[in-house]
C-alpha positions, 0 to 999 in steps of 0.5 A: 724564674723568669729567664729559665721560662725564657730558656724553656721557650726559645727550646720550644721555638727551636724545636718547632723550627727543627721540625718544619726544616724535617717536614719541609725537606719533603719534597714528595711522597706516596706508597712508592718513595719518599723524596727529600730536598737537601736532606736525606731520611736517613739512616736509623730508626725508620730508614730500614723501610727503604731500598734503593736511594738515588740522589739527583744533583741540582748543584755540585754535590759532594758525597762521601761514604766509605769506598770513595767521594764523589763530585756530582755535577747538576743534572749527575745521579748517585745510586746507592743500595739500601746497605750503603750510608753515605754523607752528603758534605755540600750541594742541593739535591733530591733524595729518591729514596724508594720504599720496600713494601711498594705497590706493584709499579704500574705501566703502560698498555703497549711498550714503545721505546722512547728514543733520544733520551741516555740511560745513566743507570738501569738494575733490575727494579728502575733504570734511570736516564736523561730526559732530552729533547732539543728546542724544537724537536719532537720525540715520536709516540713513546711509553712510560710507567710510573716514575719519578721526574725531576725537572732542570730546565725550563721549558714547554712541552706539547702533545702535538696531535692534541695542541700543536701550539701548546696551550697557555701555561701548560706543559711548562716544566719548572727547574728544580721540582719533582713529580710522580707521574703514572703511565702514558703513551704520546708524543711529546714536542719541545716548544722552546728553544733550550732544550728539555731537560729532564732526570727519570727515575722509572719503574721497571714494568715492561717486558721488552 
C-alpha cells in the first residue's frame, strides 16, 4: 500500500513539473499573439486559433517539416503559415505565434519610414526586419505600430531631444527577451558601443 501511495505521489509531482515547464514556456501574451520559449503551442487542440507562426533563433536551431530543414542561425527567422507543422529538433528559440481573431493592430499617427534597418520577410498582415543601429549612431524620427520585439544585444538606447545622455538604467535592452510594444514616432540613439540589435515582428497598419 504504501509504495502505490509513493507511486500516486511522484505522478502528482510529475504532473505539476510537466505544468509549470508549459506555463513556463510562455514568454508573452495578449489579444494579438502568444509567444513560447523553446516550445512551440502546438498543433492540436487549441492551435487552430492561430495563424502565422514565426520562430526567431537565440542559438542555431534546427527545423524540420515536410518540404525541407532547415538551420537558423541566432538572430535568423522562420515563417510559417497556420497549415504548416514543423518540429523543432535542437536549439533555443521564440514562438511568435499570431492569433486569428486579433484586435485591429493599432498604428502610429503619421508613417515615417525607419531607415537602416533590413526587411527579412514582409506578407500582407506583418513584415519583419532586423532592427540595427551601430554604437553611436542615431536613427532620425521614425514610426512604428504595434509589434513584437525581440532583443539580441545588449545595449542602451535614448530618445536624444529627450535625454541626450540617456537616463540611468533606462533604455537598456536585454539579450534574449521579448516585448510587445504600441505605436510610436522618435528618435532613437545607440548610446553603446556594440550595435543594437534587434528582431521586429511589426503589424502591418500604414498606408504607404
Amino acid at each position: 500500500m504504501k509504495i502505490i501511495f509513493t507511486f500516486i505521489a511522484l505522478l502528482f509531482y510529475l504532473s505539476n513539473i510537466s505544468a509549470t515547464t508549459q506555463t513556463d514556456s510562455v514568454a508573452l501574451e495578449n489579444e494579438y499573439v502568444k509567444v513560447m520559449r523553446h516550445a512551440t503551442v502546438g498543433f492540436s487542440g487549441n492551435s487552430g486559433a492561430f495563424g502565422t507562426r514565426v520562430i526567431v533563433a537565440l542559438t542555431d536551431t534546427k527545423i524540420s517539416n515536410n518540404k525541407r530543414t532547415k538551420l537558423l542561425k541566432r538572430g535568423e527567422v522562420a515563417v510559417f503559415q497556420s497549415t504548416e507543422k514543423y518540429d523543432i529538433a535542437k536549439g533555443d528559440y521564440f514562438e511568435v505565434a499570431f492569433k486569428k481573431n486579433h484586435p485591429v493592430p493599432k498604428g502610429p499617427e503619421e508613417w515615417i519610414e525607419p531607415l537602416k534597418n533590413t526587411i527579412v520577410y514582409e506578407d500582407g498582415e506583418m513584415r519583419i526586419f532586423e532592427e540595427l543601429l551601430e554604437g553611436g549612431d542615431t536613427r532620425a524620427l521614425h514610426s512604428h505600430a504595434q509589434r513584437v520585439v525581440v532583443r539580441l544585444n545588449e545595449v542602451q538606447l535614448t530618445d536624444p531631444r529627450l535625454y541626450p545622455n540617456g537616463t540611468p538604467g533606462g533604455g537598456i535592452q536585454i539579450p534574449n527577451t521579448v516585448k510587445f510594444a504600441e505605436p510610436i514616432v522618435h528618435v532613437v540613439k545607440n548610446l553603446s558601443t556594440i550595435p543594437l540589435f534587434n528582431i521586429i515582428i511589426e503589424f502591418k497598419t500604414i498606408k504607404k
